[in-house]
N, C-alpha and C positions, 0 to 999 in steps of 0.2 A: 652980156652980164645979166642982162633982165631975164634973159631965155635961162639960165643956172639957176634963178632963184625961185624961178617956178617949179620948176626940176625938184628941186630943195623942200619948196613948201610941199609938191604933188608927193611926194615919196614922204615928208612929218605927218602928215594928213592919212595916209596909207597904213604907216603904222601905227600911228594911236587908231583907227578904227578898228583894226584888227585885232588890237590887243584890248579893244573895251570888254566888259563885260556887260555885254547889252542884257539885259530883263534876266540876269542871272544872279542866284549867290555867288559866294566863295567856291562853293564845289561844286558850282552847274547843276547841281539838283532840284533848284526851287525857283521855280519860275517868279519874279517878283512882282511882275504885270497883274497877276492872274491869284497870286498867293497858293502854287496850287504844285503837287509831287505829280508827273506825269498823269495830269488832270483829275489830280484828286483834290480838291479843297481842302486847306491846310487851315481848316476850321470847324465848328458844329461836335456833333456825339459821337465819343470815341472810345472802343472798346480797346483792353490788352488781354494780348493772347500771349500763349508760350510758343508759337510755333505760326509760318504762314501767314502772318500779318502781312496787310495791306502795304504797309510800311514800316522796315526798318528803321526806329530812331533810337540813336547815343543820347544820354544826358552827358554836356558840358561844361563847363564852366565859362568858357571864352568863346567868342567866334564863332558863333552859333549861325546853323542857317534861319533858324526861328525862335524867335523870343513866343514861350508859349503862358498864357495867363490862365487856370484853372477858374473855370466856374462854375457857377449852380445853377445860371439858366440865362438862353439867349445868347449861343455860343455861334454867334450870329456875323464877327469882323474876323480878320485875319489874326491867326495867334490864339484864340478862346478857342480853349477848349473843354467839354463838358462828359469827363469819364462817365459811362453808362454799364448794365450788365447785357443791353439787351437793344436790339434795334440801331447799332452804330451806322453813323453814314461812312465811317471806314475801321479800322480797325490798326492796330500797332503792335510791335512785337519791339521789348526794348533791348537791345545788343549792347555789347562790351567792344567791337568791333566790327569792322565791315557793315556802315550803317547809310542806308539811301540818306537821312537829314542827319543833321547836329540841331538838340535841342537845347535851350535853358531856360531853367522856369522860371515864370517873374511873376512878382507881384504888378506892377504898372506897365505899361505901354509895351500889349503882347504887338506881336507882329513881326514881319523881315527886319532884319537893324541896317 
């Protein structure tokens, strides 16, 4: 009997691991460790472009992979960001679909939710 329960726990054990979502968003996109799109920092000065941006992001309403907080200086934690014309540490292009993140913009507590 004891030998089945082990059995039992090793195989609950197995599958909650496999199905966590270790240092991920919702859509695997955003590393939440690191706050960062395939090691781009998901923070500091950021231009938008029409075309070829860094990264693709959706505006959403829900479910976001980043809560992003507009700012005017010292775009320095995860989420602040500070639109520039010139000298971005990346750059963004914003889509209607097919988007590397989901954003939404917030007034308070930018960051992963």
């Amino acid at each position: 009997m004891t030998n089945k329960l082990w059995i039992l726990s090793l195989a609950l054990i197995t599958t909650i691991v496999l199905n966590a979502k270790v240092g991920r968003s919702d859509t695997g996109n955003v590393d939440r460790q690191t706050c960062s799109y395939n090691g781009i920092p998901l923070f500091g000065k950021i231009e938008i472009v029409e075309s070829s941006g860094d990264i693709a992001v959706q505006i959403v309403d829900s479910f976001p992979d980043l809560n992003v907080k507009v700012v005017e200086n010292f775009p320095d934690e995860c989420g602040k960001w500070e639109f520039v014309d010139s000298f971005p540490d990346f750059t963004v292009e914003f889509v209607e679909s097919s988007a590397d993140i989901d954003i939404k913009f917030v007034d308070s507590f930018p960051g992963i939710p």
